[in-house]
N, CA, C and O atoms as a MOPAC input file, in Angstrom:
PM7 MOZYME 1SCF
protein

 N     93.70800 1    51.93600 1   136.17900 1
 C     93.72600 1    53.35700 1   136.46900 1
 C     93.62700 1    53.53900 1   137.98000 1
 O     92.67200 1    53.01700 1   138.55500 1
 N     94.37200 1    54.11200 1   138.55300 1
 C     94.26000 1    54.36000 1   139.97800 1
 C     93.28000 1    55.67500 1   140.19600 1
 O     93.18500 1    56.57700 1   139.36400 1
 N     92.60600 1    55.63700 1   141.38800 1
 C     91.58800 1    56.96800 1   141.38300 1
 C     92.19600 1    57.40700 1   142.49700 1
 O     92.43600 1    56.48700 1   143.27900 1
 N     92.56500 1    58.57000 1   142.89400 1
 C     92.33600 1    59.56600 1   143.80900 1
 C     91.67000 1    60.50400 1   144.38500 1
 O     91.78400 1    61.46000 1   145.15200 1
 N     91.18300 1    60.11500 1   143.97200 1
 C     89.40200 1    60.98300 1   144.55900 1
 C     88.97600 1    61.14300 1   145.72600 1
 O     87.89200 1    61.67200 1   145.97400 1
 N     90.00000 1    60.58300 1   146.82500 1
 C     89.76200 1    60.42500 1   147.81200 1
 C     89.30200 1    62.02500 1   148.13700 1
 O     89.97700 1    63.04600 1   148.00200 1
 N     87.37100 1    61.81300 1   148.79800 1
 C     87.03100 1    63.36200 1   148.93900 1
 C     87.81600 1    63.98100 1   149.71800 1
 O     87.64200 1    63.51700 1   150.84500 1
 N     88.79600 1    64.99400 1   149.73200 1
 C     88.90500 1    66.23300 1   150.39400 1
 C     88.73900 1    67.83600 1   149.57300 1
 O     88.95500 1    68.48800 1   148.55100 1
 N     88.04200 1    67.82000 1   151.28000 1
 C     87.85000 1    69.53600 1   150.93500 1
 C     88.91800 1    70.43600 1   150.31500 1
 O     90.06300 1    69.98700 1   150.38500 1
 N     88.80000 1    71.32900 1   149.86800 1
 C     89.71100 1    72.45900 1   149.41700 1
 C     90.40500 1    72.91000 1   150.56600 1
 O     91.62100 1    72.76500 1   150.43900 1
 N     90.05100 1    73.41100 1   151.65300 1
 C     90.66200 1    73.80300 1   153.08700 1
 C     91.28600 1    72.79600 1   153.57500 1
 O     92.14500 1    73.15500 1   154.37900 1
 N     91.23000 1    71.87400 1   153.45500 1
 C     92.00600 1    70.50900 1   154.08900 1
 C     93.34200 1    70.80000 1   153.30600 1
 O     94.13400 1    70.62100 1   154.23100 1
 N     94.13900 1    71.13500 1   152.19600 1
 C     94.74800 1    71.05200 1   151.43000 1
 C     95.83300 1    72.25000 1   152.10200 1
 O     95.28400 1    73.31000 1   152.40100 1
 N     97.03400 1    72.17100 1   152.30700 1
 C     98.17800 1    73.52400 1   153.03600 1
 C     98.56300 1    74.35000 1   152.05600 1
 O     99.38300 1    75.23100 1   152.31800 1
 N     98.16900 1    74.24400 1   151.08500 1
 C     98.37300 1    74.94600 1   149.90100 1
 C     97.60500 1    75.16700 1   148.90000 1
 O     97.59200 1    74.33100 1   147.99700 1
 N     96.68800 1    76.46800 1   148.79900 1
 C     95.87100 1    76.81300 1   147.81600 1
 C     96.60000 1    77.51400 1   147.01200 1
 O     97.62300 1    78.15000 1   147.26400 1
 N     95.83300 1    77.33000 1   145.66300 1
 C     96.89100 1    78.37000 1   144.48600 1
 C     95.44300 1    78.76700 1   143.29400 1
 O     94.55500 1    77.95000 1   143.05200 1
 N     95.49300 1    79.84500 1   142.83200 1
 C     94.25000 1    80.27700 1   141.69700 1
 C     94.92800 1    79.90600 1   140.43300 1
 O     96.09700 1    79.52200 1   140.41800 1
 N     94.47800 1    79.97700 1   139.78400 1
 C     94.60700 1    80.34000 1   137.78300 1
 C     92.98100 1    80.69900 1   137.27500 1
 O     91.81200 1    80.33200 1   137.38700 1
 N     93.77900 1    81.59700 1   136.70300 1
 C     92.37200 1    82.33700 1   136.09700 1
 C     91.91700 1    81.48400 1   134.61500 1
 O     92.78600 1    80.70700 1   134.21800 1
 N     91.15700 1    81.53000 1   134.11200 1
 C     91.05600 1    80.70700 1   132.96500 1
 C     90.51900 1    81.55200 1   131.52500 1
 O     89.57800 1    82.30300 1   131.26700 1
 N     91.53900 1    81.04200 1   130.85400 1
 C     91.30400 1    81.78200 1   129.14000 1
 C     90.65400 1    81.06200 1   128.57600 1
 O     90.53100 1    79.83700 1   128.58800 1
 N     89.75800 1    82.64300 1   127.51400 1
 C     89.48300 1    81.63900 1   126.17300 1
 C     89.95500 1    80.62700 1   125.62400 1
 O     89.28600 1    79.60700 1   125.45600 1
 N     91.22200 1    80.75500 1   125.24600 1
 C     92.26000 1    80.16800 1   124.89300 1
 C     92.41200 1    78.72200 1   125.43400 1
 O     92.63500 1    77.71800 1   124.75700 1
 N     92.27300 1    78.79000 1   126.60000 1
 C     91.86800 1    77.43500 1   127.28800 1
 C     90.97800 1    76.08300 1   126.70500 1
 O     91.27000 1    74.90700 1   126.92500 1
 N     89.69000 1    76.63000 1   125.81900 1
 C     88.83600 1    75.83100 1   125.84600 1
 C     89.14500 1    75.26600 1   124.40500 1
 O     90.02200 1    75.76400 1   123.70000 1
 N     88.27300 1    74.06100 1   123.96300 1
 C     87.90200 1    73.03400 1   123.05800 1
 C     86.44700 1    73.28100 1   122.15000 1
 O     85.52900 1    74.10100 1   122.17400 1
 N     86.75000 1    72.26800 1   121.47300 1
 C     85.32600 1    72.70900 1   120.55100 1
 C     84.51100 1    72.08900 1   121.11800 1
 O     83.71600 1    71.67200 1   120.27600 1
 N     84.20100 1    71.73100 1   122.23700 1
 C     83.35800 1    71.47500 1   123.03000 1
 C     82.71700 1    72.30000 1   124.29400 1
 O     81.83600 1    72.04600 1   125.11500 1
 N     83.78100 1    73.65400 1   123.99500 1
 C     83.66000 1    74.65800 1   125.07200 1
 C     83.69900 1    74.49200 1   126.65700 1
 O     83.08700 1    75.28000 1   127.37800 1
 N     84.31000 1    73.62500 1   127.07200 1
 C     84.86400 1    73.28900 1   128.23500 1
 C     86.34600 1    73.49000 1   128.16600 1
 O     86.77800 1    73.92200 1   127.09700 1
 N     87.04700 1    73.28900 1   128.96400 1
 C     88.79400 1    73.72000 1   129.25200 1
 C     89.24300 1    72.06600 1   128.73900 1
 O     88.66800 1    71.01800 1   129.03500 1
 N     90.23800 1    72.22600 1   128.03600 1
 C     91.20100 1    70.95600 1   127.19800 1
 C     91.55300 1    70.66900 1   128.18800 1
 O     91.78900 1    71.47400 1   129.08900 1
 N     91.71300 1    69.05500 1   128.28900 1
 C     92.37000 1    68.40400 1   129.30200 1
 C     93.59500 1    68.97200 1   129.34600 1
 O     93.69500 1    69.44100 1   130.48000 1
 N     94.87600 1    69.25200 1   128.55100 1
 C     95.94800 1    69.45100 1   128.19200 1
 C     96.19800 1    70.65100 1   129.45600 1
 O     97.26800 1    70.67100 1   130.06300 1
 N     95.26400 1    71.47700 1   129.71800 1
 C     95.53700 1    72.13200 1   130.57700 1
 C     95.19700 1    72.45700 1   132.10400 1
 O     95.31400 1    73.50700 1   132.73700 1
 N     94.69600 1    71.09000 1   132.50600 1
 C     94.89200 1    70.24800 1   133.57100 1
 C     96.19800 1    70.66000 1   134.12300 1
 O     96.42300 1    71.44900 1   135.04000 1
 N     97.34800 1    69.70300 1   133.09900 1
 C     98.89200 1    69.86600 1   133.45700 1
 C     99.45900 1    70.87400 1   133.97700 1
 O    100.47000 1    70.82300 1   134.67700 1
 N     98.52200 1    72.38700 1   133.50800 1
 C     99.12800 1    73.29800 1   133.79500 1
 C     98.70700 1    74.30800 1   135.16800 1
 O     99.27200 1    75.30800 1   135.61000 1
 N     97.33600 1    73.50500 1   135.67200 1
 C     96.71500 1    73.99300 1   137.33000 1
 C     97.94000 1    73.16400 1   137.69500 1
 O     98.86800 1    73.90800 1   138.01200 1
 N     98.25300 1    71.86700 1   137.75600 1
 C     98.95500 1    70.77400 1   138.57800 1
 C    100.13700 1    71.53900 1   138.70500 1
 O    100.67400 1    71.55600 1   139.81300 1
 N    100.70700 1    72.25900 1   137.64800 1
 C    102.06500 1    72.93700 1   137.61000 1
 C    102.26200 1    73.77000 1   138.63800 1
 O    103.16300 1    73.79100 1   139.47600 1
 N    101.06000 1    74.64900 1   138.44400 1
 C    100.64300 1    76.16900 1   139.62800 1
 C    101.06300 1    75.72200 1   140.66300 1
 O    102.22100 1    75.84400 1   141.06200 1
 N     99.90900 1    74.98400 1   141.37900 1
 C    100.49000 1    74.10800 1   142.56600 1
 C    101.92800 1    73.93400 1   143.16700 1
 O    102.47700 1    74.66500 1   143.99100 1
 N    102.32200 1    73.01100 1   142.67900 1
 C    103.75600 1    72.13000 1   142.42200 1
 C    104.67100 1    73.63300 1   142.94400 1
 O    105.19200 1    73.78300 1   144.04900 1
 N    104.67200 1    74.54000 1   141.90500 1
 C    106.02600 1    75.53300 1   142.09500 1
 C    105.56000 1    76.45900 1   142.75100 1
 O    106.36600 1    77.36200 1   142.97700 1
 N    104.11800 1    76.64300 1   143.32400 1
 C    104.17000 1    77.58100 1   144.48500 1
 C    104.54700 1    76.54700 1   146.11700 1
 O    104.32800 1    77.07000 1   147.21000 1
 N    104.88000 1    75.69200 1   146.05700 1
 C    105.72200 1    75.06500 1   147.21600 1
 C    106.94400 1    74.72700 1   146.81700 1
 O    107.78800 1    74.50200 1   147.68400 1
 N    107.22900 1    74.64000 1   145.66400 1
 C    108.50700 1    74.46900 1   145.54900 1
 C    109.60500 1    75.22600 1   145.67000 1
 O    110.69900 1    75.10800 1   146.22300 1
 N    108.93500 1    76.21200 1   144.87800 1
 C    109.80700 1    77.40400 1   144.93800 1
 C    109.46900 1    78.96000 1   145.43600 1
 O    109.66400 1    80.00300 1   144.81200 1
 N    109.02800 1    78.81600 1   146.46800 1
 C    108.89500 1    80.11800 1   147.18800 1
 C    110.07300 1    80.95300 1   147.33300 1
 O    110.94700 1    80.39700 1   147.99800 1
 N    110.43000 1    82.35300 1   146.83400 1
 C    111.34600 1    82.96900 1   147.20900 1
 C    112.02400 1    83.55400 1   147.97000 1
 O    113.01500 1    84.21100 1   147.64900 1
 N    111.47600 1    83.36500 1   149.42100 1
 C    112.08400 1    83.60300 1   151.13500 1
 C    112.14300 1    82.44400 1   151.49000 1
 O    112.28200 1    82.50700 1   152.71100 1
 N    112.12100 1    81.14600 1   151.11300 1
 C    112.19300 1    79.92700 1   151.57700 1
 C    112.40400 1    78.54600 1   150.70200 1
 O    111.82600 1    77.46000 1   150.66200 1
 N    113.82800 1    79.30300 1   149.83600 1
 C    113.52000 1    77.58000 1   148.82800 1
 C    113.45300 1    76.51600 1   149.03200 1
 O    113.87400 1    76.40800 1   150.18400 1
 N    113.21700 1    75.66300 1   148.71400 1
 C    113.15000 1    74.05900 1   148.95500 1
 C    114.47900 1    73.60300 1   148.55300 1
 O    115.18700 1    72.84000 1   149.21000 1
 N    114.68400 1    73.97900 1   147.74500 1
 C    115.97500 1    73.11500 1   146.45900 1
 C    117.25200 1    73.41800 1   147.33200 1
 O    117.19500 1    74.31100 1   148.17700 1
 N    118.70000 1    72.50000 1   147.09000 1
 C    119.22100 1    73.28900 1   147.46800 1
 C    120.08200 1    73.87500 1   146.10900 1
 O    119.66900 1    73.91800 1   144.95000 1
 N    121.53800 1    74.35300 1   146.67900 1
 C    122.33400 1    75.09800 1   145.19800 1
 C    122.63900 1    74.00800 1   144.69700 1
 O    122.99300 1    73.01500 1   145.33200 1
 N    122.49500 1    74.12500 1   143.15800 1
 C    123.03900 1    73.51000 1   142.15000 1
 C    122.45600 1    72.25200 1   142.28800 1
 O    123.11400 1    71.25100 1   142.57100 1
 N    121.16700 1    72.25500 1   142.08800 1
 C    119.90000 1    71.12600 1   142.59600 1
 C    119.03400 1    72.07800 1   141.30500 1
 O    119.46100 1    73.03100 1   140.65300 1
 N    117.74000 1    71.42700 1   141.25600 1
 C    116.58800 1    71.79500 1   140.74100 1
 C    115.77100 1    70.34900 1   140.50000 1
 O    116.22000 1    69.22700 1   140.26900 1
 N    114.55100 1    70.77000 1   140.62900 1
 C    113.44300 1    69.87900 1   140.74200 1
 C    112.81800 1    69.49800 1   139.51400 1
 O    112.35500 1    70.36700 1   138.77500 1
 N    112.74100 1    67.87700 1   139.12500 1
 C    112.53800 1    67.59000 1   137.86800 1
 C    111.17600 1    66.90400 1   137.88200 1
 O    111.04500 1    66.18800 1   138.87500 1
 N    110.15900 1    66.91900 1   137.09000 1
 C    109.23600 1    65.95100 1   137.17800 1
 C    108.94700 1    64.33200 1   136.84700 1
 O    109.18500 1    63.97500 1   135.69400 1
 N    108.58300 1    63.60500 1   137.54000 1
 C    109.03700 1    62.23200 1   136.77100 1
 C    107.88200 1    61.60300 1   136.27300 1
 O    107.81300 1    61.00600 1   135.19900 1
 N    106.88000 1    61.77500 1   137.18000 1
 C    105.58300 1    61.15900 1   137.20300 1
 C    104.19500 1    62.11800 1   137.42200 1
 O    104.17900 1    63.14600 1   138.10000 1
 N    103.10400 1    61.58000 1   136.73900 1
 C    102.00100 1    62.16900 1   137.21000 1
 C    100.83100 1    61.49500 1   136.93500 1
 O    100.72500 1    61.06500 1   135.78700 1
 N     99.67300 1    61.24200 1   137.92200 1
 C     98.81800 1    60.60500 1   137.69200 1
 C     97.49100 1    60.73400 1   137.60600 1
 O     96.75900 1    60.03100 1   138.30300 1
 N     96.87400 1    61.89300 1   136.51200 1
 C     95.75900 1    62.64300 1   136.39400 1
 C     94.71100 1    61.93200 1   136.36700 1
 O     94.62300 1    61.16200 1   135.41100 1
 N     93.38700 1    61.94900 1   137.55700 1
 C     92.16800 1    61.51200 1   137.18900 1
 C     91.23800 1    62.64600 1   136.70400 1
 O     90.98600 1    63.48500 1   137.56900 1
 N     90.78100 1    62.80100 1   135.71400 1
 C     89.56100 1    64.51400 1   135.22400 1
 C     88.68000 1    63.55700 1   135.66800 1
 O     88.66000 1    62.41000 1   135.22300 1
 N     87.63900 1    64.15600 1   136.88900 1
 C     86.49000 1    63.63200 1   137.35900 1
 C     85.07800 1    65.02800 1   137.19100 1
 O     84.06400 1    65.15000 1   137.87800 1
 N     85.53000 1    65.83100 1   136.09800 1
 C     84.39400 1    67.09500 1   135.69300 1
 C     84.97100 1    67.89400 1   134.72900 1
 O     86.17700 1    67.95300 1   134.48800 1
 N     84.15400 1    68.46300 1   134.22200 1
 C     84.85200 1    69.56200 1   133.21800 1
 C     84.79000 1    70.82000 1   133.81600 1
 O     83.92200 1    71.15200 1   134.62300 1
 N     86.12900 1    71.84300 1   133.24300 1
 C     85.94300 1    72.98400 1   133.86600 1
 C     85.08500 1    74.18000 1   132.28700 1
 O     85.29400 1    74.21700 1   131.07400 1
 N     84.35600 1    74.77400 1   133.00900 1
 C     84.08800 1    76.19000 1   131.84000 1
 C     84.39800 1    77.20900 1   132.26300 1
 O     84.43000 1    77.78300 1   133.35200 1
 N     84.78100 1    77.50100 1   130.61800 1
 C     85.43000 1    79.18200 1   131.28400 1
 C     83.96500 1    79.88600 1   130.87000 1
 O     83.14500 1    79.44900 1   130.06200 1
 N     83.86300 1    81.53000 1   131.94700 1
 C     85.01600 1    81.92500 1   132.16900 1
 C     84.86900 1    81.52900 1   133.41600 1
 O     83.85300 1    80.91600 1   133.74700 1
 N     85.99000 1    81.85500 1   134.41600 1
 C     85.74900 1    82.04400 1   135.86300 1
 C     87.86700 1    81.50600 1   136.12900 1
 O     88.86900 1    81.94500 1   135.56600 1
 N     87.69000 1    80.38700 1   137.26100 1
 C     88.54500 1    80.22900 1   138.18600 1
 C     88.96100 1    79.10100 1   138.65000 1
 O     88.14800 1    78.79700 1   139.52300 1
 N     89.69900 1    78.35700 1   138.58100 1
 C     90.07900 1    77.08500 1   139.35300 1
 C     90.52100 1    77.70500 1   140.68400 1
 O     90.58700 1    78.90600 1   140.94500 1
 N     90.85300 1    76.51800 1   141.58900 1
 C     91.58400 1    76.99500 1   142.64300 1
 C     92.30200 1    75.33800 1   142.65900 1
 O     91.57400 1    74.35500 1   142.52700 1
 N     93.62900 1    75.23000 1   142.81600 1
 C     94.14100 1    73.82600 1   142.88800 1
 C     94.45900 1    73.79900 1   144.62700 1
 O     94.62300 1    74.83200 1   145.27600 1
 N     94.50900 1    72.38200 1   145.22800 1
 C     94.58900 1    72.44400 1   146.39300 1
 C     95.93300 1    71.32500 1   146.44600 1
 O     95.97300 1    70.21700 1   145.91200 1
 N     96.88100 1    71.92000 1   147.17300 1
 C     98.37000 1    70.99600 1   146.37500 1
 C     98.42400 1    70.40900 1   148.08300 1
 O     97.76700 1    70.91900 1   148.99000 1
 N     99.14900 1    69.50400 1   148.20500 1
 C     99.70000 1    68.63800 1   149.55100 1
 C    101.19500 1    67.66700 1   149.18100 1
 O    101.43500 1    67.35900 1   148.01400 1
 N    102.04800 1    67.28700 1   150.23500 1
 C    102.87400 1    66.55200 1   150.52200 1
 C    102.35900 1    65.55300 1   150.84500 1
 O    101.80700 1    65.60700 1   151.94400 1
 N    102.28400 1    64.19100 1   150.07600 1
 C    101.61100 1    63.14700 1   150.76800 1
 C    103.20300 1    61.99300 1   150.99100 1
 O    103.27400 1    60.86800 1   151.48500 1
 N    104.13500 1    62.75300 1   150.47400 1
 C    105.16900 1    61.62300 1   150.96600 1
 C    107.09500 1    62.46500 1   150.53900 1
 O    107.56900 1    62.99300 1   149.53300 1
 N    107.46600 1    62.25600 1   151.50200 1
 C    108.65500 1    62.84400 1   151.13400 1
 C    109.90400 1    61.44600 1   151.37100 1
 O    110.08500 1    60.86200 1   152.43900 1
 N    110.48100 1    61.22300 1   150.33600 1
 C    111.57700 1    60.37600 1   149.79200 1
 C    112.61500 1    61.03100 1   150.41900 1
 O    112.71600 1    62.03900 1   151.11900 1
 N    113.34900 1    60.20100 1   149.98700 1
 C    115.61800 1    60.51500 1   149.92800 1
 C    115.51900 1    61.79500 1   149.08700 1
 O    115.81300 1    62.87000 1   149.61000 1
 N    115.18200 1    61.74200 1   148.01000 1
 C    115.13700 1    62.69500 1   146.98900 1
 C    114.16600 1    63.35100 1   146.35500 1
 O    114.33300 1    64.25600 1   145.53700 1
 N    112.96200 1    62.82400 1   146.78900 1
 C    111.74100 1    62.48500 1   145.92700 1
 C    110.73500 1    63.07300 1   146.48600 1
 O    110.50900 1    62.43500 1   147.51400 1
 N    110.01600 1    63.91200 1   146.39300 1
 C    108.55700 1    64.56600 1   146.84300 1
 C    107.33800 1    64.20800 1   146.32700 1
 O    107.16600 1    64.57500 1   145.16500 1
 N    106.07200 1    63.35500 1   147.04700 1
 C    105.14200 1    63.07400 1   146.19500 1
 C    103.97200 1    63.74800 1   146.72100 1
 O    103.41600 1    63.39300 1   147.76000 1
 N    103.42300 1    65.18800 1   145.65600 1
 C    102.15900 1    65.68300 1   145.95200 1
 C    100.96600 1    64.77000 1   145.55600 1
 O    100.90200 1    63.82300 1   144.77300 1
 N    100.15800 1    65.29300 1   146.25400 1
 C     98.13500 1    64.74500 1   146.48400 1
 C     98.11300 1    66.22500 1   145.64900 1
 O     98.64900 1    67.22200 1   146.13200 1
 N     97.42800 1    66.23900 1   144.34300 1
 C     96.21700 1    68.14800 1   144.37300 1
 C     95.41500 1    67.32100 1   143.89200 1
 O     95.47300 1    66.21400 1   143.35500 1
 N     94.49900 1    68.20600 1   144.23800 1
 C     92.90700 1    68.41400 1   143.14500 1
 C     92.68500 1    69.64000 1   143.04200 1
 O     93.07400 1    70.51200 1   143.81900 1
 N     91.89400 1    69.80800 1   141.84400 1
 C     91.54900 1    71.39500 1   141.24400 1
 C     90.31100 1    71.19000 1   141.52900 1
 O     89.86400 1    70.05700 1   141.35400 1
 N     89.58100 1    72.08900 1   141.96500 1
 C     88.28600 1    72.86000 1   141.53300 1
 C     87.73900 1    73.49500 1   141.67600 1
 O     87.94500 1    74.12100 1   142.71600 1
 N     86.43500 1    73.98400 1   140.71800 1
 C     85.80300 1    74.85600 1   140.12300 1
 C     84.44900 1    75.17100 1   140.87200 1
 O     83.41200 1    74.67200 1   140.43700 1
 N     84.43300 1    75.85700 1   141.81200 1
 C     83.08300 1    76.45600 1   142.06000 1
 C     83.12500 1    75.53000 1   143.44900 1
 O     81.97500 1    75.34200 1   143.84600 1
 N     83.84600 1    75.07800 1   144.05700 1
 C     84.19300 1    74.51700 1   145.32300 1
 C     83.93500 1    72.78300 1   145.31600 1
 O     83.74800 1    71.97000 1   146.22200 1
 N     84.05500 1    72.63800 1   143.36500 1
 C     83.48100 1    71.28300 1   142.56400 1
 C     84.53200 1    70.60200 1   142.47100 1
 O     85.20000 1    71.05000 1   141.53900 1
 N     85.17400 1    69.48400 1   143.11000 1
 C     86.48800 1    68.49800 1   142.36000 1
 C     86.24500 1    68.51400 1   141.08400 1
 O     85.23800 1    68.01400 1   140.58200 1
 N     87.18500 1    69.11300 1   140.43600 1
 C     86.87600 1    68.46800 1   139.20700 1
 C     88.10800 1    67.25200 1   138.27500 1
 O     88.05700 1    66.67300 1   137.19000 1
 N     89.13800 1    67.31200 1   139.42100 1
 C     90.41900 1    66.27300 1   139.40200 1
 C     91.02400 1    66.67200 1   139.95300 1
 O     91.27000 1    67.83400 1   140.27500 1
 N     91.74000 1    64.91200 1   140.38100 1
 C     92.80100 1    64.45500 1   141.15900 1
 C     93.98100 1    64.32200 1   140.87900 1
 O     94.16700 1    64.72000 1   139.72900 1
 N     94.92300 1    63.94500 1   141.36800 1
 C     96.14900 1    63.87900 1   140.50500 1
 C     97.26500 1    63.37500 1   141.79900 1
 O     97.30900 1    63.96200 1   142.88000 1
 N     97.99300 1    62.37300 1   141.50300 1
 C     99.53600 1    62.41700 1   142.41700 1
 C    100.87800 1    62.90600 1   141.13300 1
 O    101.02500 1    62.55000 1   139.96300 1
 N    101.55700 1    63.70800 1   141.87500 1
 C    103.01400 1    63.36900 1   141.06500 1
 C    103.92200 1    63.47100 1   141.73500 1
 O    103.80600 1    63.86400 1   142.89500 1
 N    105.04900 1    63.15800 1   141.21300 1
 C    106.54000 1    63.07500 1   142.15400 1
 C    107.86200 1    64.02700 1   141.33200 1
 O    108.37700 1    63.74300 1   140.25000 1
 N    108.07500 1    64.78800 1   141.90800 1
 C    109.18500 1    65.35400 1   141.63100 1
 C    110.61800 1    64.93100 1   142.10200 1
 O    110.68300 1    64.26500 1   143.13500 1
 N    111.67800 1    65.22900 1   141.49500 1
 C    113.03500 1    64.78200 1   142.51700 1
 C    114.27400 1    65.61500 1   142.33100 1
 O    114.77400 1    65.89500 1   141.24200 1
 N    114.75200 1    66.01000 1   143.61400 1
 C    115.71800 1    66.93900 1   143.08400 1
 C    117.16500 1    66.16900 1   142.41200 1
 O    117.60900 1    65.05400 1   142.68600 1
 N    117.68300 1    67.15000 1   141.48500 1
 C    118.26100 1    66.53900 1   140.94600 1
 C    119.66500 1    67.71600 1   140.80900 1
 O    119.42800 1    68.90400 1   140.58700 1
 N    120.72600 1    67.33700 1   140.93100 1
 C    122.03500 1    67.78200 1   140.77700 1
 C    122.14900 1    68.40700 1   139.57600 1
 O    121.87900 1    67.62500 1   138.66400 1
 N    122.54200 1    69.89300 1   139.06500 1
 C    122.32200 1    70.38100 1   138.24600 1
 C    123.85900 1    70.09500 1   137.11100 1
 O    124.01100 1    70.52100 1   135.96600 1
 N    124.79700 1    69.26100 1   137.91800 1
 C    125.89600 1    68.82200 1   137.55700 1
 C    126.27100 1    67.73200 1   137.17900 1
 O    126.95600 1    67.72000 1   136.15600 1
 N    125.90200 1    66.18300 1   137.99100 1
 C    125.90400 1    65.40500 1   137.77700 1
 C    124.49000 1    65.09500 1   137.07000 1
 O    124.41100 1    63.89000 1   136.83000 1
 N    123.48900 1    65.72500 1   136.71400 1
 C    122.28200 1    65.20200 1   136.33800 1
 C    121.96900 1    64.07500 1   136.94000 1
 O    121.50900 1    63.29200 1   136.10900 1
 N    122.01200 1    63.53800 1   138.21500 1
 C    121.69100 1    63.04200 1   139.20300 1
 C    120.28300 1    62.89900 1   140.21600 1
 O    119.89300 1    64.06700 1   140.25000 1
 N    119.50300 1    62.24100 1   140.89600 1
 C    119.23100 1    62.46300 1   141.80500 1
 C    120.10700 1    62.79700 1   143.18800 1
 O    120.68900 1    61.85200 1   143.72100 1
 N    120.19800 1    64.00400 1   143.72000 1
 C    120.43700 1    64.49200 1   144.93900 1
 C    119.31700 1    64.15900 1   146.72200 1
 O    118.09600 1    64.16900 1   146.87400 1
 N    120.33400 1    63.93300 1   147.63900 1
 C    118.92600 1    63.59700 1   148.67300 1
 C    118.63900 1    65.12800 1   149.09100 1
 O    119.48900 1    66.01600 1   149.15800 1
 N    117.21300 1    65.25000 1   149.36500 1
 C    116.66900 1    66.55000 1   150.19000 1
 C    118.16900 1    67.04200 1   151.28800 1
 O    119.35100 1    66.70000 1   151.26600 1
 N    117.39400 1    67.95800 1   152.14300 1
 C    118.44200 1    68.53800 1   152.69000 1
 C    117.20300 1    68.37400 1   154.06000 1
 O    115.97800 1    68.37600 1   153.93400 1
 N    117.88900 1    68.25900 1   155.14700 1
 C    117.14800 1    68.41700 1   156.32900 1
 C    116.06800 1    69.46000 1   156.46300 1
 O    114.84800 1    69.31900 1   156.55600 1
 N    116.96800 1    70.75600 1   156.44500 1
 C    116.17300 1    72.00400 1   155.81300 1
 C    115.21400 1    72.10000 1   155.31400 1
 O    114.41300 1    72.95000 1   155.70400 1
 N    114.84500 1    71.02500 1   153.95800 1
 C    113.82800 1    70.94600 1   152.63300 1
 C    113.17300 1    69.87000 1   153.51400 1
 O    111.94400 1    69.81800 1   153.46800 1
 N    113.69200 1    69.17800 1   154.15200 1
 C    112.24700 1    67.82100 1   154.78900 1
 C    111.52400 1    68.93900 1   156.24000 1
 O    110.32500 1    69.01700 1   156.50900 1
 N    112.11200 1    69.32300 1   156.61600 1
 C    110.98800 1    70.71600 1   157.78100 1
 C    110.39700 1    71.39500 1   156.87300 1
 O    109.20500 1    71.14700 1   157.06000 1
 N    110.48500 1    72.11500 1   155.98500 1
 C    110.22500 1    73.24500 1   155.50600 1
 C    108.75600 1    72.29100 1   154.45600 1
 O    107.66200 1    72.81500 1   154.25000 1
 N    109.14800 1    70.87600 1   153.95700 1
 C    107.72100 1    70.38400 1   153.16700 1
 C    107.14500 1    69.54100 1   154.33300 1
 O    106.08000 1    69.04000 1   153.97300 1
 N    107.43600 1    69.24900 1   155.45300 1
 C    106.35700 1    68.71300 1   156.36500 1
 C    105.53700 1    69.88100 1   156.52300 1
 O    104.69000 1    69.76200 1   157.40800 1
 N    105.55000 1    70.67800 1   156.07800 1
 C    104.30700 1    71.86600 1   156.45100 1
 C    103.44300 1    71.90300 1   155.44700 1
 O    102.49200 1    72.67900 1   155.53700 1
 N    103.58100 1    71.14900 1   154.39400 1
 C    102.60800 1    70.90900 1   153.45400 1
 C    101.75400 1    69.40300 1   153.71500 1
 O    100.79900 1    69.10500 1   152.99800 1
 N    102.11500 1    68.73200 1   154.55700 1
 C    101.51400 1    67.72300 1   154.81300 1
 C    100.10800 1    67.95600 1   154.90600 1
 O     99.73500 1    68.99400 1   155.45400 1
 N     98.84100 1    66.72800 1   154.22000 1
 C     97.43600 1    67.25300 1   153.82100 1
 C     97.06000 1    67.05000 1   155.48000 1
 O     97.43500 1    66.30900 1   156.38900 1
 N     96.19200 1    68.04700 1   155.32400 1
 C     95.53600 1    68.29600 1   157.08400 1
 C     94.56900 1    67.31500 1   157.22500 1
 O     93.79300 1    67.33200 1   156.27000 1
 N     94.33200 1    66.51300 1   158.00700 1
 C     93.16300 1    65.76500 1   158.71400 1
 C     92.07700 1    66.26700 1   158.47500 1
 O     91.77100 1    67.43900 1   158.69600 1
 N     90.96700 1    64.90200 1   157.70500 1
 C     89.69600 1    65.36800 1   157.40200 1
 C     88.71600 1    65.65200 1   159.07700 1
 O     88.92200 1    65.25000 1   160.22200 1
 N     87.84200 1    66.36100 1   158.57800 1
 C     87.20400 1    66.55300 1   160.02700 1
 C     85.96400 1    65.72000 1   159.97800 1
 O     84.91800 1    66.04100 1   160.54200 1
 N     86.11600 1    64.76000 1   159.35700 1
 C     84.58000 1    63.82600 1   159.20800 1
 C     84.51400 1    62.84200 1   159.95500 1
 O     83.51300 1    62.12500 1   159.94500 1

């Protein structure tokens, strides 16, 4: 199992994103189902991906997921708030690989890498980024710890 836990702060992260959390959310254990982990990591992911004054993608492209590598290092309870903290820790030919962690009450409560890749909406292909899309995600690059 690989850990990512590497501590960073929430502010260190170029991209904060909320989800509010439902009943609906939780287990018979009354904590939030892992299952919906996947879906803070998601939040993240497509508020850099797809911003609507600045897409990433280009035409006749779209971004597919390939990989993801969830560590849950706490449980979340509802009710209240995650906040996920998303980063660029590596940009490919084609391939984007975020750093997030979520948490709760300013608490890691998981880590996670995944890689997305754009992909040709024609050839069902991988496509390479566009110059454009490698400036526009170096601004998500995770900020320097101050420790």
């Amino acid at each position: 199992m690989t850990n990512h836990s590497s501590a960073h702060s929430l502010q260190q992260f170029p991209s904060i994103s909320t989800d509010k959390l439902r009943y609906g959310d939780t287990d018979r254990q009354g904590h939030v189902n892992n299952a919906v982990f996947m879906t803070f990591l998601e939040t993240g992911r497509v508020e850099v991906l797809h911003r609507p004054n600045s897409p990433i993608y280009d035409d006749n492209a779209e971004f597919v997921l390939v990989n993801v590598n969830l560590d849950l290092q706490g449980e979340i309870r509802w009710p209240g708030e995650v906040q996920i903290g998303t980063a660029v820790s590596k940009i490919g030919n084609s391939s984007i690989t975020f750093h997030q962690q979520v948490f709760q009450n300013e608490i890691c409560v998981a880590s996670a890498m995944s890689v997305v890749v754009q992909m040709n909406t024609m050839s069902r292909k991988s496509q390479p980024l566009s110059e454009t899309a490698r400036t526009s995600l170096s601004a998500f690059l995770l900020k320097p710890g101050e420790d």
